[in-house]
N, C-alpha and C positions, 0 to 999 in steps of 0.2 A: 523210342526209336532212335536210332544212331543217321545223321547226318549222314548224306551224301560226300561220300571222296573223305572222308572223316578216318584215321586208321583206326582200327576194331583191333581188342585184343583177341589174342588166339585162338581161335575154338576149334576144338576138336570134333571131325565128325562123328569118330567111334565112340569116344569117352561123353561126349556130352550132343548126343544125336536128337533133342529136343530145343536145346539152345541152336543148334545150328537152323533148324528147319527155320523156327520161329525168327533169327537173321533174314535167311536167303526171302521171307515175304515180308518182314521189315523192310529191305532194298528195297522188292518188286514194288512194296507201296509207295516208299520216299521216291522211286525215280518218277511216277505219276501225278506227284503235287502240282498243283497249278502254280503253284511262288518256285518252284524249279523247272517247269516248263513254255510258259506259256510268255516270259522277255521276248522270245526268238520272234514272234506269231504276231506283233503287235501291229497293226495299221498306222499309217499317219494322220495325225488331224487332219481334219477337213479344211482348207484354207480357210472356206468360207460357211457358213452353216451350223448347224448342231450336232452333238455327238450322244444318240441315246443309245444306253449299250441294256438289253434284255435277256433272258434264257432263263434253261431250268436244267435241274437235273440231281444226282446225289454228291454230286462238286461243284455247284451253283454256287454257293455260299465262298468256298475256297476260290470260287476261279473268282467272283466278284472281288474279293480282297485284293486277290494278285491283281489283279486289273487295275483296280482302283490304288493300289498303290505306286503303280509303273508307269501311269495316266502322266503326262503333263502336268502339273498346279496350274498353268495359266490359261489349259484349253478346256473350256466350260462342258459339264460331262454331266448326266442325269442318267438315273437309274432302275431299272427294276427285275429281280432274278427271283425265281422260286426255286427253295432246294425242300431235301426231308427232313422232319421234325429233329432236331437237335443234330444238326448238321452246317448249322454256320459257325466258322471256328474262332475260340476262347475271343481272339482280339479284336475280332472286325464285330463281335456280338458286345462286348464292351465299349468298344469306342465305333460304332459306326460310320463309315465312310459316304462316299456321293452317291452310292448303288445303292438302294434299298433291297433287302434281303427276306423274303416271306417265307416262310414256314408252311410245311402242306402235307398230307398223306401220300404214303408210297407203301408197297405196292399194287392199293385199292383208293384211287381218286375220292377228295371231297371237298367241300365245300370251301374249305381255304383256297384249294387250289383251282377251284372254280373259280373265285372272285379275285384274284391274283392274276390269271391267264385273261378277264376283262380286263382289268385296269393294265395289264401289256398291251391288250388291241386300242385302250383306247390313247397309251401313249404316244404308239406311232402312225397316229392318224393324222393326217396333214402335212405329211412330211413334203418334204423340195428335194428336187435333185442334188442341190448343194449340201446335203445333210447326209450323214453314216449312219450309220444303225448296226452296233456289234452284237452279234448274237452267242452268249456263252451258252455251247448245250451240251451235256453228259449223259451216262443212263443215268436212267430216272424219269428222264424226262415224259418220257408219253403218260405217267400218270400223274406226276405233278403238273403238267398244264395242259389241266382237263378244260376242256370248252366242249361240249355235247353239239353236233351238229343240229342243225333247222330239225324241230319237231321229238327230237329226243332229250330226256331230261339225265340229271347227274344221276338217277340210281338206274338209269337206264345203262349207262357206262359201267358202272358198279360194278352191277350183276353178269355184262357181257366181261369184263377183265377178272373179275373171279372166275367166272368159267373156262375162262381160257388160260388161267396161271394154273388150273387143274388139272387141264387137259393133255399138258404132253407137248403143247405147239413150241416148236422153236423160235425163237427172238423174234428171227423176221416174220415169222407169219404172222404173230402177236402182233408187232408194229404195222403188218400192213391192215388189218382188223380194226386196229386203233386211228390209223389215219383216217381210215374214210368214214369213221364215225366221229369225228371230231372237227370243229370250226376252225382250229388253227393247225394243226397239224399238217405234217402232206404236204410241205409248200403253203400252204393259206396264211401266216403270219407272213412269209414274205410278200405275196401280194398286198396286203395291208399296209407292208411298209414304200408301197412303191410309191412315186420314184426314187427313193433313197436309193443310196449305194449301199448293200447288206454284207459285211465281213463276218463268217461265221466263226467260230473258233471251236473247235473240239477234241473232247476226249469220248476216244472210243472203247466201247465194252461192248462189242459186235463181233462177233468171226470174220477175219474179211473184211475191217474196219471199212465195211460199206457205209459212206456219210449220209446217204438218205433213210437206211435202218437205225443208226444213233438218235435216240429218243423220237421217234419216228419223223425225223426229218422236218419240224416247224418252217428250216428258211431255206428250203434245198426240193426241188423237182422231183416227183415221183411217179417211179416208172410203173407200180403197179395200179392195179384197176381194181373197180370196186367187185367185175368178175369174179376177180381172186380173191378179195373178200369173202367174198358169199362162199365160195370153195371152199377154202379154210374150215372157215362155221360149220359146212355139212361132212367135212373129211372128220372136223373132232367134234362132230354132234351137239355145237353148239347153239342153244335157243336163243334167238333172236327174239329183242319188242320189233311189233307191228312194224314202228316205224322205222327200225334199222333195217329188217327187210324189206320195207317197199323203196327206201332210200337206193341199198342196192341193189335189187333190181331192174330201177327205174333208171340207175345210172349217175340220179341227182346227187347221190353225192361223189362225185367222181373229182381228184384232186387236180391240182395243176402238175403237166406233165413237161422231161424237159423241153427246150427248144423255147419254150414260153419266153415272152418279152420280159415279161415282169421281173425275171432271173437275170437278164444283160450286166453284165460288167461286176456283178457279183464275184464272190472270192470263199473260200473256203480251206481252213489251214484244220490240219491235225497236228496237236498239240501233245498229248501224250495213247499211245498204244500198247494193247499188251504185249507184243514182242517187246515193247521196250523196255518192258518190265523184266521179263522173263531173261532177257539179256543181262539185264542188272543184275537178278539172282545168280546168274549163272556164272556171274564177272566175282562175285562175290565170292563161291565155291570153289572157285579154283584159287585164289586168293587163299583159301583156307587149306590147299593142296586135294584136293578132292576136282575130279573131273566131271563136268555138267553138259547133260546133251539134252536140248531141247527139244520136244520131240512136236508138238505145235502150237501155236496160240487160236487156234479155229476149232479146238476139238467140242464137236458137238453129239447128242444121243440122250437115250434114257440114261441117268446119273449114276445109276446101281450096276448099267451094265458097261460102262465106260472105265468103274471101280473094277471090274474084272478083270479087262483089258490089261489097265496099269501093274492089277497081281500079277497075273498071266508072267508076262515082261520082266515085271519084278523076281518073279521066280525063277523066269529063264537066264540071267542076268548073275543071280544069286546061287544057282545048280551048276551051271555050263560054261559062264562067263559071255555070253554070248545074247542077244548080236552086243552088248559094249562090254567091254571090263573092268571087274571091282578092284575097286571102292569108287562110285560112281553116284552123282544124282540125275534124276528123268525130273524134267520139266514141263511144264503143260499148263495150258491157257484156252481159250473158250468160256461157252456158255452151256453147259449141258440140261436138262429137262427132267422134270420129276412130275410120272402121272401119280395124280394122288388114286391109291385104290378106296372103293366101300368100304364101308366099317363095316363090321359085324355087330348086330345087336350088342348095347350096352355098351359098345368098348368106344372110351377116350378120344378125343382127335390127338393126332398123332401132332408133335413138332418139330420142327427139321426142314432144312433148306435143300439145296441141290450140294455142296459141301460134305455135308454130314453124309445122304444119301449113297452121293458116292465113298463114300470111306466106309460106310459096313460095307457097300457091297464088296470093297476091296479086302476089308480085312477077315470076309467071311471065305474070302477065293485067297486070299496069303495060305489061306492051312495051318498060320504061326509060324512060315517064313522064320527062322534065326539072321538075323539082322539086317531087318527090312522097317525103316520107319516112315510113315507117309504124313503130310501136312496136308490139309486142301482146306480153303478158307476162299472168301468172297475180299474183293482186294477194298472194298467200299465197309469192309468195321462189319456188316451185318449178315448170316445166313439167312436168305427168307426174311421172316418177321421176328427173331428169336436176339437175342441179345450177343449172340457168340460170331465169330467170323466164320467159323469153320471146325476143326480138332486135330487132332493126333492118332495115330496108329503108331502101336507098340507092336514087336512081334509076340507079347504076352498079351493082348487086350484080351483075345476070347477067352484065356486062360482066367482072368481076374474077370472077367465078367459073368463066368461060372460060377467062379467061387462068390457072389453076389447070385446067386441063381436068376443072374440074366442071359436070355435066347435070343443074342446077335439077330436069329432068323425071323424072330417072330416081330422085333423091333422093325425090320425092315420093311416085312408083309405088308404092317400099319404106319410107315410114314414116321417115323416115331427116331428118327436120330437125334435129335436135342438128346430126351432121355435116358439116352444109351451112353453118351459121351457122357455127360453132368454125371451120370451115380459115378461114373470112374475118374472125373475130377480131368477128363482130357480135352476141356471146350478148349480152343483159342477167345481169348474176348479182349482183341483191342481195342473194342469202343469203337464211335464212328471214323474214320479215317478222313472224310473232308478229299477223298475222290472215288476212282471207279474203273478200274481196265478190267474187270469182271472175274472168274475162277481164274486162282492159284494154284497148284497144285507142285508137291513134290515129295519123289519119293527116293529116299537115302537105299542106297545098296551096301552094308560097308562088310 
């Protein structure tokens, strides 16, 4: 990836419309680093007291580095972050710093991050007034620090977060689902850290960069109810254990809401967002003489039918000129959803993230579009659980994927994007990235 403010050789959109894309989400990622964002954000020492800095997330790792290395040397700092497996980056995993950095399952909680998310509760117990407590959080976080509320256990979590990354639910209802089944979640780490003063710091990968849906809100006031909880559950028919149903609807587990003491004199900075990514691609494009109009960073829906949309657009764009004019890129950001359908007897589980999803469904609504090429990738390295960020749309992919006698359609039925992109050699895979401002998306008109 090329540096920030760093001059880029020329690239052409028309002549080389694979290098440009893969640019324009190089930028959107390097503007989200935590070692490029997060100087601005920093709290002052504590005159007097301690400085325990905690969090989790899929930039847990990176935001600990930055941290730890823009810290003072002479103001005494201790540490503890969980991020996802092979996401603490080359240096800070080589030579360790004052943060201790744990390793944990994403996007299905376990055990590491069960015992990771104790030893957070049990560092900040005791705390004084005179003592801070920084909280680095990103997504990720609600399944990296799992703590299972009073009377439900870790595969209790398990089996309701499986169900619910199944199910279609959007970010927030997911995180409100996850709070009130969890011990730290929802505000509860910050009561534990009272009376400390709690600076949060965050990167958002939320529509709406609402700070209390970001990794479902550990050090931050929550306004939703374990009502809505339960709602949630029965809107996407999800089975509850015994005890997560009698939790909610007894109430008991109900979070801290704002206005709470325990929140007083708290602070809360956003660090990097998707618009400011999306702006950075865009700053980039036009740079390359190519005009870029963003169109949101909140776009949310089923993934397949969101990929139509941007055809739709794309084609009106590419027929009529209209509503913008070519040679043009559409930028977009959010979180979108993918219900996973049935299988049918015998057949495969499918792989493929919300990324891939939306790209057949767009390249199946292009029609072969003549020169339309789309990117969409997850700005955290990973689609889903699959090794690739995202891929490519060619205005030839269903042509070439014919001649491979593969059915765009039938891949989609079954969930099954990974597969579809890999035979055609069009995965993106930069590996983890070490942050998180969520779906990328961009699609070239030229």
């Amino acid at each position: 990836m090329t540096e920030p403010g760093r001059p880029l050789p020329r690239i052409s959109a028309a002549e080389e419309p694979r290098r440009f894309l893969r640019a324009l989400y190089d930028r959107a990622v390097q503007r989200a680093l935590p070692a490029h964002s997060l100087a601005a954000w920093l709290p002052a020492p504590p005159a007097r007291g301690r400085t325990v800095v905690i969090g989790a997330g899929k930039a847990g790792g990176a935001m600990a580095a930055a941290f730890d290395a823009l810290w003072p040397a002479a103001s005494p700092m201790t540490g503890l972050v969980i991020t996802r497996y092979d996401h603490v980056p080359p240096a800070y995993r080589a030579k360790p710093g004052r943060i201790e950095v744990v390793e944990a399952s994403h996007p299905v909680p376990d055990a590491a991050g069960r015992a990771a998310a104790e030893r957070i509760t049990t560092l900040v117990r005791g705390l004084t007034a005179d003592d801070l407590v920084v909280a680095l959080v990103s997504g990720g976080a609600s399944a990296l620090l799992s703590l299972p509320a009073a009377g439900l256990t870790l595969e209790d979590k398990q089996a309701v977060n499986k169900a619910l990354l199944a199910s279609g639910a959007a970010i927030d209802e997911m995180n409100c689902v996850r709070k009130h089944l969890s011990a730290i979640k929802g505000g509860r780490l910050a009561a534990l850290c009272a009376p400390a003063r709690v600076v949060t710091l965050l990167v958002s990968d939320v529509p709406g960069d609402e700070p209390a849906v970001i990794g479902s809100g550990p050090t931050l006031p929550d306004p939703t109810t374990c009502a809505d909880a339960l709602a949630i559950c029965r809107r996407y028919g999800i089975t509850l254990p015994p005890a997560a149903e009698a939790g909610l609807v007894s109430g008991a587990f109900e979070t801290p809401k704002p206005g709470a003491s325990i929140f007083a004199g708290h602070e809360v900075k956003m660090t990097a967002t998707p618009q400011q990514s999306l702006e950075a691609a865009a700053e980039l494009a036009r740079e390359c003489g190519i005009e870029a109009h963003v169109l949101s960073d909140e776009v949310e829906g089923e993934s397949r039918e969101v990929g139509k949309v941007h055809a739709a657009l794309a084609r009106a764009v590419a027929r009529r000129q209209a509503p913008f004019a070519k040679p043009c890129v559409l930028l977009s950001g959010g979180e979108t959803t993918v219900t996973v359908r049935p299988r049918a007897p015998g057949q495969t589980k499918g792989r493929g993230g919300r990324a891939g999803e939306f790209l057949l469904g767009c390249a199946i609504s292009l029609q072969r579009e003549s020169g339309v090429h789309v990117l969409a990738a997850d700005t955290d390295g990973i689609d889903g659980i699959e090794a690739n960020a995202g891929a490519i749309v060619t205005p030839d992919t269903l042509a070439r994927a014919e001649a491979q006698g593969l059915k765009a359609a039938e891949f989609l039925d079954r969930n099954d994007a990974y597969s579809f992109f890999a035979a055609l050699g069009d995965l993106v895979v930069p590996g983890p990235t070490f942050t998180n401002v969520n779906d990328f998306r961009a699609v070239l008109i030229a």
